[in-house]
Backbone as a chain_set.jsonl record, in Angstrom:
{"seq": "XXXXXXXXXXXXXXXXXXXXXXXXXXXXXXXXXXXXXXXXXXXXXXXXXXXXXXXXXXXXXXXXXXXXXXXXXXXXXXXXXXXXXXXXXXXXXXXXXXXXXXXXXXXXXXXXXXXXXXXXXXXXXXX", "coords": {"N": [[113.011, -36.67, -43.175], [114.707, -36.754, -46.576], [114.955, -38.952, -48.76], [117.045, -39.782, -51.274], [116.984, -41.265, -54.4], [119.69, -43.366, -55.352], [120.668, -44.156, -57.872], [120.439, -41.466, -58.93], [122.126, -39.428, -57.891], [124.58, -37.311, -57.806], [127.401, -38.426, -57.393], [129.227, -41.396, -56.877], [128.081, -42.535, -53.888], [129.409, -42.626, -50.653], [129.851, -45.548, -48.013], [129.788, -45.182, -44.139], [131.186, -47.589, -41.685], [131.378, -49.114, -38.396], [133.905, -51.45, -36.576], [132.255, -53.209, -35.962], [131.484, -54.171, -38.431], [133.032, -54.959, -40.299], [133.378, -57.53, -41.99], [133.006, -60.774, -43.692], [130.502, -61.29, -44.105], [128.695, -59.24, -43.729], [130.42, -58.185, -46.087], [129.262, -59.708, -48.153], [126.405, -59.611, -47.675], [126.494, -56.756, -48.888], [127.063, -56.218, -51.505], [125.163, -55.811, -53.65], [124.838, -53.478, -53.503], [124.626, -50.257, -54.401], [127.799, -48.93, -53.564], [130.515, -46.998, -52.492], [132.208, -48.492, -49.664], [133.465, -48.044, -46.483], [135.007, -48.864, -43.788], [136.214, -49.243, -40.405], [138.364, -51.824, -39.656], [138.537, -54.97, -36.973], [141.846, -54.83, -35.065], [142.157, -57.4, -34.849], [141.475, -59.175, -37.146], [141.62, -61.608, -40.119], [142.734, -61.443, -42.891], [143.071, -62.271, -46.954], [145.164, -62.468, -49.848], [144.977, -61.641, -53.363], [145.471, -64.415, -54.97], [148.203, -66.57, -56.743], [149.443, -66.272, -59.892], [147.186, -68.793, -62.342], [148.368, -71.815, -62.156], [147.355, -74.277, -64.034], [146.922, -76.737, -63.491], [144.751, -78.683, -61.994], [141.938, -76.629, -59.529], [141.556, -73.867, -59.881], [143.016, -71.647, -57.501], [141.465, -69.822, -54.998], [142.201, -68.115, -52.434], [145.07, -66.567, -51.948], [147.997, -65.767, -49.818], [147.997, -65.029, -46.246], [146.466, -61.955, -44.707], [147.076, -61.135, -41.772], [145.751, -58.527, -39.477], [147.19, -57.924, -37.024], [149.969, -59.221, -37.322], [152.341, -57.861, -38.263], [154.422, -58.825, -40.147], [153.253, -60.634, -41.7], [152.042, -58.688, -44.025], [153.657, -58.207, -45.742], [155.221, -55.4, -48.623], [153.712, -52.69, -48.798], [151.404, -51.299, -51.212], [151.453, -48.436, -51.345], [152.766, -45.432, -49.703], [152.365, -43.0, -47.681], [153.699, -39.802, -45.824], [152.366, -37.589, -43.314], [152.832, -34.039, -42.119], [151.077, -32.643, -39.542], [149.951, -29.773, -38.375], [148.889, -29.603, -35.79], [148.698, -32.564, -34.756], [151.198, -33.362, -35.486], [152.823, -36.181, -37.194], [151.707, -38.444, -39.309], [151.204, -41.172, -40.849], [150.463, -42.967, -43.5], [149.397, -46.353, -44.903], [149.039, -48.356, -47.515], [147.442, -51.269, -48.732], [146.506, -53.335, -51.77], [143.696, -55.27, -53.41], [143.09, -57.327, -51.102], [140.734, -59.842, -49.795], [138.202, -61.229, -47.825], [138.189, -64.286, -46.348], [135.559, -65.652, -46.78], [134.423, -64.447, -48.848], [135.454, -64.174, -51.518], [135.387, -62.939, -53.5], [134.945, -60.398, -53.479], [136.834, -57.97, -53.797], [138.924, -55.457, -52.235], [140.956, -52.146, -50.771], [142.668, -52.065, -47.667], [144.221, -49.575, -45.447], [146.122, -48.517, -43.283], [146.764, -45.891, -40.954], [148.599, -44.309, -39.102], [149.635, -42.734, -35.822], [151.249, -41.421, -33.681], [150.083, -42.031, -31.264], [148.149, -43.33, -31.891], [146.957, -46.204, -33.677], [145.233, -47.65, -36.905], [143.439, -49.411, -38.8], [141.443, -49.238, -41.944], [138.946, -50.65, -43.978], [138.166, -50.074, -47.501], [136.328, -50.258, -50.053]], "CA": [[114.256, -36.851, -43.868], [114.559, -36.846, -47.509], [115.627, -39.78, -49.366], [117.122, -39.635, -52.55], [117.817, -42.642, -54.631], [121.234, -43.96, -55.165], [120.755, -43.65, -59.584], [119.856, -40.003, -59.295], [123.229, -39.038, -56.767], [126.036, -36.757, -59.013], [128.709, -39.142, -57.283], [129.411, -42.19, -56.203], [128.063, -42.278, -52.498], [130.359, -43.532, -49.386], [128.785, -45.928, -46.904], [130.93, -45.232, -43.602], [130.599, -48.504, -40.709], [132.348, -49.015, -37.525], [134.505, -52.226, -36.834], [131.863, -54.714, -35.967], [130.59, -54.299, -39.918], [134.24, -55.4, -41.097], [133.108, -59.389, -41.957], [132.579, -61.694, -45.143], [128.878, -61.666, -44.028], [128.439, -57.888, -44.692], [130.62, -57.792, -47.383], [128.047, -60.35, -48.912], [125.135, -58.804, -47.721], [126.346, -55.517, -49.612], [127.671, -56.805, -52.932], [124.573, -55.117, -54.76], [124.444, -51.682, -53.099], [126.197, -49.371, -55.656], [128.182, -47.65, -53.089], [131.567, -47.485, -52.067], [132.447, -48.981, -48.274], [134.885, -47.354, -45.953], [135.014, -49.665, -42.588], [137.007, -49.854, -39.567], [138.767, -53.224, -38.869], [139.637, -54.711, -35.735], [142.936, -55.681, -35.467], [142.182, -59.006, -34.791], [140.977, -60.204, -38.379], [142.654, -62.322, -41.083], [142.429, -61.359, -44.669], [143.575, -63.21, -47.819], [145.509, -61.574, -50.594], [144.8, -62.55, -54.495], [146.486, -65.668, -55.369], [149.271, -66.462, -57.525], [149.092, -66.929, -60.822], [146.715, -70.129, -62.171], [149.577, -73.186, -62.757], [147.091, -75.187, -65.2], [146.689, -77.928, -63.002], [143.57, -78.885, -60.803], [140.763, -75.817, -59.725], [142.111, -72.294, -59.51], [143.289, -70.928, -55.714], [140.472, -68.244, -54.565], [142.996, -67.427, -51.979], [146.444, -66.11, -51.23], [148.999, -65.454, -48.586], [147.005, -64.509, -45.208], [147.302, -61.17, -44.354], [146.944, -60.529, -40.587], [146.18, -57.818, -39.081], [148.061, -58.091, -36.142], [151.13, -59.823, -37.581], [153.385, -56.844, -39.45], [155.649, -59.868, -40.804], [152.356, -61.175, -42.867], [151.389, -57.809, -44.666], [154.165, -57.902, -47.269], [155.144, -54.169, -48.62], [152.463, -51.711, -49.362], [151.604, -50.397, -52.655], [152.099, -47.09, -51.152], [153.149, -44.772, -48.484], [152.519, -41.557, -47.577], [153.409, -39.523, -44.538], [151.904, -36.113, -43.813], [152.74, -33.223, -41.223], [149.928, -31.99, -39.428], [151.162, -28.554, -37.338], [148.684, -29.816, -34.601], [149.264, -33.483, -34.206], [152.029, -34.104, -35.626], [153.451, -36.568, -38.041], [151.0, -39.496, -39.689], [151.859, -41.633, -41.627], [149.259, -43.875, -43.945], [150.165, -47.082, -46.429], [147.592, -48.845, -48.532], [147.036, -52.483, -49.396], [145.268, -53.156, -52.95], [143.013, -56.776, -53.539], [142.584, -58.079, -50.471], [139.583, -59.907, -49.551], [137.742, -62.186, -46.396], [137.59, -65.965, -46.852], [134.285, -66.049, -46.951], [133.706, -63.419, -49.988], [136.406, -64.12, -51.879], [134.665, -62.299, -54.813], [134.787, -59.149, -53.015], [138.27, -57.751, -52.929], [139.283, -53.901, -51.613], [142.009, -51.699, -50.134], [143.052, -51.943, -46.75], [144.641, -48.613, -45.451], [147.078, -48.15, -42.414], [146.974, -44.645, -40.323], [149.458, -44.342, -38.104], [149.949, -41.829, -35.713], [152.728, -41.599, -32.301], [149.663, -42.497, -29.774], [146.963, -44.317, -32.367], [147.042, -46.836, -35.25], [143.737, -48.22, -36.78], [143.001, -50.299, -40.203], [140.436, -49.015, -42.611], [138.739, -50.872, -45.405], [137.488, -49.47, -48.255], [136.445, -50.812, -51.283]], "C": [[113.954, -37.17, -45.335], [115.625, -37.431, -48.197], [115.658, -39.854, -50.697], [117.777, -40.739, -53.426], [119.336, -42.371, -55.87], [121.547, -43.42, -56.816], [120.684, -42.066, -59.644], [121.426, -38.824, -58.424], [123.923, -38.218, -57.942], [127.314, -37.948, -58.672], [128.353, -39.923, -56.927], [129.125, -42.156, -54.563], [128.959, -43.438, -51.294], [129.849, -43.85, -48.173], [130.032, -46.127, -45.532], [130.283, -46.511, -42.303], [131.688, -48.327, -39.886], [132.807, -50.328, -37.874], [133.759, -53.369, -36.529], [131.053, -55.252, -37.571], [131.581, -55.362, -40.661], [134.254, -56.829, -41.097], [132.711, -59.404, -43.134], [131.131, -61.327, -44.739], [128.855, -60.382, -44.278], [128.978, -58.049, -45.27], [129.368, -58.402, -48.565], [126.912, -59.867, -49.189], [125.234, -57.493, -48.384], [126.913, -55.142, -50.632], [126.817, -56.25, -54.046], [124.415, -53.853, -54.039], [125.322, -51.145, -53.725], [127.018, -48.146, -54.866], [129.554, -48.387, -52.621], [131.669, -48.032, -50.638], [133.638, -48.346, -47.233], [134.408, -47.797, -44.241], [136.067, -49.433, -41.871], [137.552, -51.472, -39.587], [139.227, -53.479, -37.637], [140.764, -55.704, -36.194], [142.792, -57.243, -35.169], [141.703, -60.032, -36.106], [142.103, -60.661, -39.31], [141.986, -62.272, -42.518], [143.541, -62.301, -45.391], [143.963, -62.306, -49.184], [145.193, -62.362, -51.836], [145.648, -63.489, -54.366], [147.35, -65.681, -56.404], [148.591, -66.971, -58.681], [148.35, -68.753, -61.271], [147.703, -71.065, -63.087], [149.058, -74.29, -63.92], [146.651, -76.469, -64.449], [145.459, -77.623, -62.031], [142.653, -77.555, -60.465], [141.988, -74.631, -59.242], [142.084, -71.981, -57.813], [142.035, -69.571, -56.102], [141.477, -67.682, -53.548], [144.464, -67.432, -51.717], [146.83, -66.507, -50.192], [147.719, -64.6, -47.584], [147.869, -63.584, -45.11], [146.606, -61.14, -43.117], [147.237, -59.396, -39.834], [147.44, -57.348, -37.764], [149.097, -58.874, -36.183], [151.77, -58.773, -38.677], [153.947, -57.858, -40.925], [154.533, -60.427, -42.134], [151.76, -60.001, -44.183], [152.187, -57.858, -46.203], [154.901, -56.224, -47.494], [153.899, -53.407, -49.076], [152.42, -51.244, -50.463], [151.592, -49.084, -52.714], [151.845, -46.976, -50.211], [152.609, -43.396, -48.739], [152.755, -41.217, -46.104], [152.92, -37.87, -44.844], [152.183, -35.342, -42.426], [151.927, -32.524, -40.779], [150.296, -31.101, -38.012], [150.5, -29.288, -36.0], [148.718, -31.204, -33.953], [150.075, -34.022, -34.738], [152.076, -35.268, -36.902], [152.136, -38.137, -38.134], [151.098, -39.951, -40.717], [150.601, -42.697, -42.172], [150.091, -45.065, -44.835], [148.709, -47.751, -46.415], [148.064, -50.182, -49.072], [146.051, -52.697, -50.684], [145.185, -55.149, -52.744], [143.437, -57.863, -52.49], [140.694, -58.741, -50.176], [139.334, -60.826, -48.052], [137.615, -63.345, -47.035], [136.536, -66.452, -47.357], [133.496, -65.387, -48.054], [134.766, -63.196, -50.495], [136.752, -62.881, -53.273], [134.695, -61.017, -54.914], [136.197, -58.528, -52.447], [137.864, -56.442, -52.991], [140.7, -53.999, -50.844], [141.868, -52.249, -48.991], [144.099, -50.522, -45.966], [144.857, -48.932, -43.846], [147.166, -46.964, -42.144], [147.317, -45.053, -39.228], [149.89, -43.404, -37.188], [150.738, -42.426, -34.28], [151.661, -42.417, -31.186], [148.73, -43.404, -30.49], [147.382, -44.732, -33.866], [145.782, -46.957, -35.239], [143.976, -48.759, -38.339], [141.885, -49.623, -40.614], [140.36, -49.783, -43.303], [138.133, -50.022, -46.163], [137.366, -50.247, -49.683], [134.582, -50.739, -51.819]], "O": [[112.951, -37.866, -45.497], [116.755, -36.97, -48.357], [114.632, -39.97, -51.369], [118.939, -41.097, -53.233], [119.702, -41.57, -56.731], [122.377, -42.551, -57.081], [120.98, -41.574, -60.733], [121.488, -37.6, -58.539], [123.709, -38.627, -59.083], [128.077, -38.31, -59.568], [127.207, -39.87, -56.481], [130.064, -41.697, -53.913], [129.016, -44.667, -51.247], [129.456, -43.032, -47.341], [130.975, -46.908, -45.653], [129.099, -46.438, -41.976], [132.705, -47.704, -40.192], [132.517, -50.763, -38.989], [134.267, -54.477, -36.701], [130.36, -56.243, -37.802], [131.219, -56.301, -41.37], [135.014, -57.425, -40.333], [132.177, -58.46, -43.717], [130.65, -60.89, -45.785], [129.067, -60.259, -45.485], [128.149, -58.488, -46.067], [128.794, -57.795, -49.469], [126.379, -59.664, -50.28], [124.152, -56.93, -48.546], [127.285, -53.985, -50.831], [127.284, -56.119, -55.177], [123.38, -53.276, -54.373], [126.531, -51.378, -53.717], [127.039, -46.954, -55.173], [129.795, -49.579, -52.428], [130.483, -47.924, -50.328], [134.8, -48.35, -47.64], [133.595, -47.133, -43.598], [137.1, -49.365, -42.537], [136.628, -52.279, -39.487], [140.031, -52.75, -37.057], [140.845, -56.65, -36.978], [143.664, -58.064, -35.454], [141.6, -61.259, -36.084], [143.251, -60.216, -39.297], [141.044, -62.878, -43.028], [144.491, -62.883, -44.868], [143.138, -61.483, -49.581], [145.092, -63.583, -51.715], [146.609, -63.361, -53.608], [147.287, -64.675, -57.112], [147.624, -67.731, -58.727], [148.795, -69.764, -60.727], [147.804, -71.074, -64.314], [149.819, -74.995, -64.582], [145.908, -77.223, -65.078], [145.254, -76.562, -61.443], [142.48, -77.108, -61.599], [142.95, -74.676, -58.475], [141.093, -72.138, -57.099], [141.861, -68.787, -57.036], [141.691, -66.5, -53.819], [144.968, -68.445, -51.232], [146.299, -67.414, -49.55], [146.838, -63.841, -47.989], [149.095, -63.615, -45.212], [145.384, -61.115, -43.26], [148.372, -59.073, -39.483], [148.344, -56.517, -37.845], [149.371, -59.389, -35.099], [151.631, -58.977, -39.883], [153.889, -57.677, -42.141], [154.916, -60.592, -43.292], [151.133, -60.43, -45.152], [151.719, -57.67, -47.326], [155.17, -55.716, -46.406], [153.176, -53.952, -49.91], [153.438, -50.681, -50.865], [151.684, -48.468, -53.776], [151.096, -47.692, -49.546], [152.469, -42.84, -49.828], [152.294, -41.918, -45.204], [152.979, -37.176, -45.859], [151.772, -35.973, -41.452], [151.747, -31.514, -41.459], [150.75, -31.53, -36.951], [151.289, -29.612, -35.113], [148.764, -31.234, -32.723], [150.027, -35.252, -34.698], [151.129, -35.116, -37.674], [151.793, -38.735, -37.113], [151.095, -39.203, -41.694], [149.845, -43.196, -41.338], [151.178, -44.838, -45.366], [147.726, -47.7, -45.677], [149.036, -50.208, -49.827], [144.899, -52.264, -50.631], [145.98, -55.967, -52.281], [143.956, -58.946, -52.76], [139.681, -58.07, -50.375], [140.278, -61.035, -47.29], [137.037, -63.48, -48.114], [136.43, -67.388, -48.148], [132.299, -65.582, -48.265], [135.325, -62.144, -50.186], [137.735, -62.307, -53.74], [134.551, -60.396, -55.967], [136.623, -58.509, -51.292], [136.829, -56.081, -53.551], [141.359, -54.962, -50.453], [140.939, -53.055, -48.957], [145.235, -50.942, -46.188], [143.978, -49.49, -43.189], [147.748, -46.411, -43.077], [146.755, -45.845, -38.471], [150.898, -42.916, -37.698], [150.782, -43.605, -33.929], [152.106, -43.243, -30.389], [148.386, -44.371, -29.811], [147.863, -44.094, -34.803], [145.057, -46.666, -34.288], [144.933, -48.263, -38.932], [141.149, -49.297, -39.682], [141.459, -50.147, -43.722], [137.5, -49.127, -45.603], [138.33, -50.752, -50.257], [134.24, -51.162, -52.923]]}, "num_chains": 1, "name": "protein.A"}
């Protein structure tokens, strides 16, 4: 196999993981690899959205409003939608979260992306 390093690429390269990657501890561990990330989540995790503006008083919030995956009511609206018709399965629908991050890597925000289809949902990160 022939490995070609990362400076020498024409693009940006995309590192794809399944859903047991989707944790503060990898994000940490891959904070200097110059590549983008595109993860599964399972629905069972709890992200943290930026925080509100800093009020002047006492140390700056690192985090937000929790977003849970498995709580609709916590997501908020999306900073976009799309749906798309696909002749052979049918109707899918995506929305996109911007600057979330994990508790534990607060430092490290990314999207979150929603695909939705009639028989399967799933969470992506990417960032």
């Amino acid at each position: 196999m022939l490995l070609i390093p990362i400076q020498y690429l024409s693009a940006r390269p995309i590192a794809t993981y399944d859903s047991e990657y989707g944790s503060a501890a990898f994000m940490n561990l891959t904070e200097d690899i110059p590549s983008d990330l595109l993860l599964r989540l399972r629905p069972n995790r709890c992200l943290y959205k930026s925080p509100a503006g800093y009020s002047g008083c006492g140390r700056p919030r690192k985090h937000g409003d929790k977003f849970q995956l498995a709580n609709a009511a916590s997501w908020g609206e999306a900073q976009s939608t799309s749906t798309l018709e696909d002749e052979t399965i049918g109707q899918v629908q995506i929305q996109q979260w911007s600057n979330l991050h994990f508790k534990k890597s607060a430092q490290r925000h990314f999207q979150v992306i929603l695909v939705t289809h009639h028989w399967w949902s799933g969470f992506l990160l990417f960032g």
